[in-house]
MDTraj code that builds the backbone (N, CA, C; nanometers):
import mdtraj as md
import numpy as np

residues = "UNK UNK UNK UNK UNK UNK UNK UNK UNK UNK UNK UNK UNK UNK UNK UNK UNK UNK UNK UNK UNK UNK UNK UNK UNK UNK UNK UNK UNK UNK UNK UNK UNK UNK UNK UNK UNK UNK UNK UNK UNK UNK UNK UNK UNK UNK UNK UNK UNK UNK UNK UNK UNK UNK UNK UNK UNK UNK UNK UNK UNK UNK UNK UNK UNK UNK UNK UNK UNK UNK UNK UNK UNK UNK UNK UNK UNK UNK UNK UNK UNK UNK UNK UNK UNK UNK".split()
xyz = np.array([
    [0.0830, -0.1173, 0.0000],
    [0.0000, 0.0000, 0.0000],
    [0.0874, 0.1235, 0.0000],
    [0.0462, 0.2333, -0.0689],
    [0.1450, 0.3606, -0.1055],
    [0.0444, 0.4600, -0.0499],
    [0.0894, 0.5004, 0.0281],
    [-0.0540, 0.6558, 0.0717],
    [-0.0335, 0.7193, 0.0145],
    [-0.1666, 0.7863, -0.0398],
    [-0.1541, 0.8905, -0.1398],
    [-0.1612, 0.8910, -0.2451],
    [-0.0735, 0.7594, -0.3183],
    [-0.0184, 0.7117, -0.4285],
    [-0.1696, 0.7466, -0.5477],
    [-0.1057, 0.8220, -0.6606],
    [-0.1926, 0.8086, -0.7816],
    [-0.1698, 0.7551, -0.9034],
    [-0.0274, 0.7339, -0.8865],
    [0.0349, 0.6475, -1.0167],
    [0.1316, 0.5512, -0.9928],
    [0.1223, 0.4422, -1.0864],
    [0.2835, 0.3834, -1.0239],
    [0.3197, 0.2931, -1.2251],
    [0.4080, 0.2689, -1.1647],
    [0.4659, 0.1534, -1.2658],
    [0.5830, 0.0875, -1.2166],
    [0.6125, -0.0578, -1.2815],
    [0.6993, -0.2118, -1.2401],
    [0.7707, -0.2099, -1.3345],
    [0.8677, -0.2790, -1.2862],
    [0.9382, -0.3604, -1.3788],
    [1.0693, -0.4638, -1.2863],
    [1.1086, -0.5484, -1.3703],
    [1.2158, -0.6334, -1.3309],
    [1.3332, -0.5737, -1.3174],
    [1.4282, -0.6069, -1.1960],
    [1.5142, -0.5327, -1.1845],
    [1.5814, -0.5365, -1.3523],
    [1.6295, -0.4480, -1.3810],
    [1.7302, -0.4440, -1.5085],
    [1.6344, -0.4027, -1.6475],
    [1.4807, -0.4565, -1.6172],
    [1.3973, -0.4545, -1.7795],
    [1.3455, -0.3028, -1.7482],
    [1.2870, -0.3029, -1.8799],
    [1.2188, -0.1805, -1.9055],
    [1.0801, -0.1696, -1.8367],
    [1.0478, -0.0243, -1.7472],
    [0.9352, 0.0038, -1.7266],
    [0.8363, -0.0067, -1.7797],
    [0.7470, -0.0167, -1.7268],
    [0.6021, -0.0258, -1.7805],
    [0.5628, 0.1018, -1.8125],
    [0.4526, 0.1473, -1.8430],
    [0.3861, 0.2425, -1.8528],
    [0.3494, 0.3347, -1.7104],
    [0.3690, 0.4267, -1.7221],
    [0.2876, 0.4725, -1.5550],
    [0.0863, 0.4715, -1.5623],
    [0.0920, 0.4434, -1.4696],
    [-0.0966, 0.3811, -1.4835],
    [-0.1432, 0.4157, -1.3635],
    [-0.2896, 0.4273, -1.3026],
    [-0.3350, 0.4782, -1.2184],
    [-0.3522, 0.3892, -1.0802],
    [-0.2643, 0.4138, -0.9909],
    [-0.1975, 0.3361, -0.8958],
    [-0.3360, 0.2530, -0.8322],
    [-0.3124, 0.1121, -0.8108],
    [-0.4034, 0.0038, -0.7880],
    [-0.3150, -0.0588, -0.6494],
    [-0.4052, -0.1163, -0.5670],
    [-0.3190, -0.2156, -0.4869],
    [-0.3011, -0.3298, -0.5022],
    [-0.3435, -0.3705, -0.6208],
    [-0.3245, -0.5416, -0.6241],
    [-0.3389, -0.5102, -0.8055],
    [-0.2184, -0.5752, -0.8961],
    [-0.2456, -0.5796, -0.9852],
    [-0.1814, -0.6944, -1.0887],
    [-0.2074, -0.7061, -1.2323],
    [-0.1599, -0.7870, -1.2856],
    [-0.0226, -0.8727, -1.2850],
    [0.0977, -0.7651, -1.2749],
    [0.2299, -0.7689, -1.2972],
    [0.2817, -0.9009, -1.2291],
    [0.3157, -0.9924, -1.3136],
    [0.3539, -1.1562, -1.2670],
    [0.5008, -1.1459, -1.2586],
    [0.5392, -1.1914, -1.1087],
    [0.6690, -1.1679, -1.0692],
    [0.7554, -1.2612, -1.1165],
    [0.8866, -1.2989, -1.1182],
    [0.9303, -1.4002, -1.1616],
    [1.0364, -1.4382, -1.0020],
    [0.9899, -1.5731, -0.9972],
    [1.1445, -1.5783, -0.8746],
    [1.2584, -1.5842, -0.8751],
    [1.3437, -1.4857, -0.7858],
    [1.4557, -1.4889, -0.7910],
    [1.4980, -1.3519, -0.8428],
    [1.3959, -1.2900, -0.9146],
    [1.4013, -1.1639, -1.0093],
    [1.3376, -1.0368, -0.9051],
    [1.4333, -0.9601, -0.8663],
    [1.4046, -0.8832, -0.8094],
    [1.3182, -0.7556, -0.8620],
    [1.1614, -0.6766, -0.8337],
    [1.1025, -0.6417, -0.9113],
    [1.0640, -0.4792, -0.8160],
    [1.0970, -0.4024, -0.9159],
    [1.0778, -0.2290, -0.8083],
    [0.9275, -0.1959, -0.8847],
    [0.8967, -0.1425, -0.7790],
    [0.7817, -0.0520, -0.8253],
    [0.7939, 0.1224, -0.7923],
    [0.7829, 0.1714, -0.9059],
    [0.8020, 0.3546, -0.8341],
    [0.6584, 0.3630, -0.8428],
    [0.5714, 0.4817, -0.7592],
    [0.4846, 0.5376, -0.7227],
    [0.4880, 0.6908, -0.7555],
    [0.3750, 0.8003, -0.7542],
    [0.3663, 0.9010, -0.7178],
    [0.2840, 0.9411, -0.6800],
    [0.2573, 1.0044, -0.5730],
    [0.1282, 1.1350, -0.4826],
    [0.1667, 1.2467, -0.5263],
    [0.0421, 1.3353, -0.6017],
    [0.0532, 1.4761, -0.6384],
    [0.1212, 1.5392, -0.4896],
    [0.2233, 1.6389, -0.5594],
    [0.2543, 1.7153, -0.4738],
    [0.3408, 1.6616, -0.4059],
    [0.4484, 1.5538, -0.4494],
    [0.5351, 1.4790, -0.3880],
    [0.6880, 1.4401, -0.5339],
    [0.7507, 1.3934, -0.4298],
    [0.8124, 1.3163, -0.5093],
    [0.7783, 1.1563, -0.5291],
    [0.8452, 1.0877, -0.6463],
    [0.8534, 0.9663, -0.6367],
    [0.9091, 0.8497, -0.5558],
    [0.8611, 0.7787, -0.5126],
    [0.9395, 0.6820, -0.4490],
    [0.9375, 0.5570, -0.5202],
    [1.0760, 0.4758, -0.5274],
    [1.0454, 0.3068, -0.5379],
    [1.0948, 0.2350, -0.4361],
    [1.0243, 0.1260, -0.4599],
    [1.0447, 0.0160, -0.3644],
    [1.0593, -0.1122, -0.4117],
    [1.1508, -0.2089, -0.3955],
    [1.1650, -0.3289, -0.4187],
    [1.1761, -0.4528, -0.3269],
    [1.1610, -0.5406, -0.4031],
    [1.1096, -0.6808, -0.3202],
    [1.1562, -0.8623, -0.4320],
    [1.2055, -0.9099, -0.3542],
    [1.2463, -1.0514, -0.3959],
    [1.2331, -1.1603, -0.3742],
    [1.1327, -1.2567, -0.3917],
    [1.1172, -1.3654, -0.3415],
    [1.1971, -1.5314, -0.4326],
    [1.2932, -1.5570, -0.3210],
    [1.2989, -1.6717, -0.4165],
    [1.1984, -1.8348, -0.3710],
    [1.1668, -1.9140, -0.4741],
    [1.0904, -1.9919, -0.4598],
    [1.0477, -2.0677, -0.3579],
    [1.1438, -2.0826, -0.2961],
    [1.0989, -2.1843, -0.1052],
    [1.0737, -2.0452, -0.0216],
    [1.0435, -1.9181, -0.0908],
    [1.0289, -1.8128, 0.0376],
    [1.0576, -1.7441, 0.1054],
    [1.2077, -1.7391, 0.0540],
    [1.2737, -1.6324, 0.1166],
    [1.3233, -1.5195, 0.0338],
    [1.3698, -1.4432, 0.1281],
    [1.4065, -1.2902, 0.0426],
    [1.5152, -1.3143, -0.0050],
    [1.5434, -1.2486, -0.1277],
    [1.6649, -1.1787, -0.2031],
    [1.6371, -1.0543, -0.2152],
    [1.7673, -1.0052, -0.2524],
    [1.7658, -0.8078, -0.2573],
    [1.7558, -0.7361, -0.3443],
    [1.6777, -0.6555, -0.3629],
    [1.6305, -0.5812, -0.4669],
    [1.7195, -0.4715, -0.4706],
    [1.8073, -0.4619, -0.5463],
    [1.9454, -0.3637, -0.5210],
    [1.9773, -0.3294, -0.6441],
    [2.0462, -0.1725, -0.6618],
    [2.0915, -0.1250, -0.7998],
    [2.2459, -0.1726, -0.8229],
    [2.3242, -0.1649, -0.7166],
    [2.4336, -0.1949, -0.6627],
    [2.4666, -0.3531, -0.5797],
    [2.5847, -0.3781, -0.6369],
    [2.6147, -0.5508, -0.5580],
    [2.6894, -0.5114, -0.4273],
    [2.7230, -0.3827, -0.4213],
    [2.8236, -0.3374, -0.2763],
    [2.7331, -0.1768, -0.2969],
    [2.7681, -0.1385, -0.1475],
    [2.7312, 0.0136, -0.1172],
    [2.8321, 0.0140, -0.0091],
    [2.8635, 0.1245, 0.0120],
    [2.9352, 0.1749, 0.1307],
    [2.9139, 0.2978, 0.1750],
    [2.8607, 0.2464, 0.3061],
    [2.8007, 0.3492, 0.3633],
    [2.9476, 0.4714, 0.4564],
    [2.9017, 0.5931, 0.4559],
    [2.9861, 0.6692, 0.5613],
    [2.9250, 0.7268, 0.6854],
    [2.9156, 0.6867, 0.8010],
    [2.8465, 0.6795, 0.9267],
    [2.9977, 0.7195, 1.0424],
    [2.8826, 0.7448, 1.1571],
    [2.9761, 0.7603, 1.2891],
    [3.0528, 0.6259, 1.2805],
    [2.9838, 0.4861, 1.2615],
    [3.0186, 0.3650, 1.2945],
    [3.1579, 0.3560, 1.2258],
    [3.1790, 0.4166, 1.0915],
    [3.3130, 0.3572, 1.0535],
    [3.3891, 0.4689, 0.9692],
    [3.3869, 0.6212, 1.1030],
    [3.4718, 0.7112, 1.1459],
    [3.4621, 0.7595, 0.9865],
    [3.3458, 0.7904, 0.9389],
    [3.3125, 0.8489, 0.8167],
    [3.3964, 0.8228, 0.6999],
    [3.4356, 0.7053, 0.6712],
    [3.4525, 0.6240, 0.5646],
    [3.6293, 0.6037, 0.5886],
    [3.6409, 0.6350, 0.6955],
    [3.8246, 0.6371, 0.7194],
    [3.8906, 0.4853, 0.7264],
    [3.7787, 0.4266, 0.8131],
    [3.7902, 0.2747, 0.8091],
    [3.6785, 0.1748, 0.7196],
    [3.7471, 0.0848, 0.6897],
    [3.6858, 0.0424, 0.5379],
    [3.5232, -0.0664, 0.6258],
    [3.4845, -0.0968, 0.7425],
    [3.4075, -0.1341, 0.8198],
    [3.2620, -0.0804, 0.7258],
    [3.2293, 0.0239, 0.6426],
    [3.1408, 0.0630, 0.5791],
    [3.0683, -0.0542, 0.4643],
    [3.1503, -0.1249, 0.4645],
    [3.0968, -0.2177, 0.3239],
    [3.0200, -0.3569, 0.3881],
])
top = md.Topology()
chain = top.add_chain()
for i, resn in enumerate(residues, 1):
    res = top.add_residue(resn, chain, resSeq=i)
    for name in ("N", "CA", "C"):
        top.add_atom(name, md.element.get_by_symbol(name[0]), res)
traj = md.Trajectory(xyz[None], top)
């Protein structure tokens, strides 16, 4: 559920978007497992958000990610001085 939400469109991580269409909570788009799948949204008067989600077949999560590494810079790892970020 997206509050607000008046539009959205899917796609598989990596494929081409869909069309943007008038945001539904339950709709056609057949997931594939293992295939991580984003959906962006929009509420007038907002920005966009996406969100992603991965299920592989016995049920568990995989990561819906643009990136195979991120590294973060936090208090935790003295703002990227020590490599603890990855």
């Amino acid at each position: 559920k997206a509050a607000g939400a008046e539009w959205f469109r899917v796609q598989h991580m990596g494929g081409p978007w869909t069309e943007w269409r008038r945001y539904e909570e339950v709709s056609s788009w057949q997931a594939e497992y293992g295939r991580a799948v984003l959906v962006q949204y929009h509420a007038q008067g907002s920005s966009s958000y996406i969100v992603g989600d991965c299920v592989l077949p016995g049920g568990e999560r995989c990561y819906a990610r643009y990136h195979p590494e991120m590294f973060l810079r936090t208090d935790d790892n003295d703002w990227g001085m020590k490599d603890e970020g990855r």
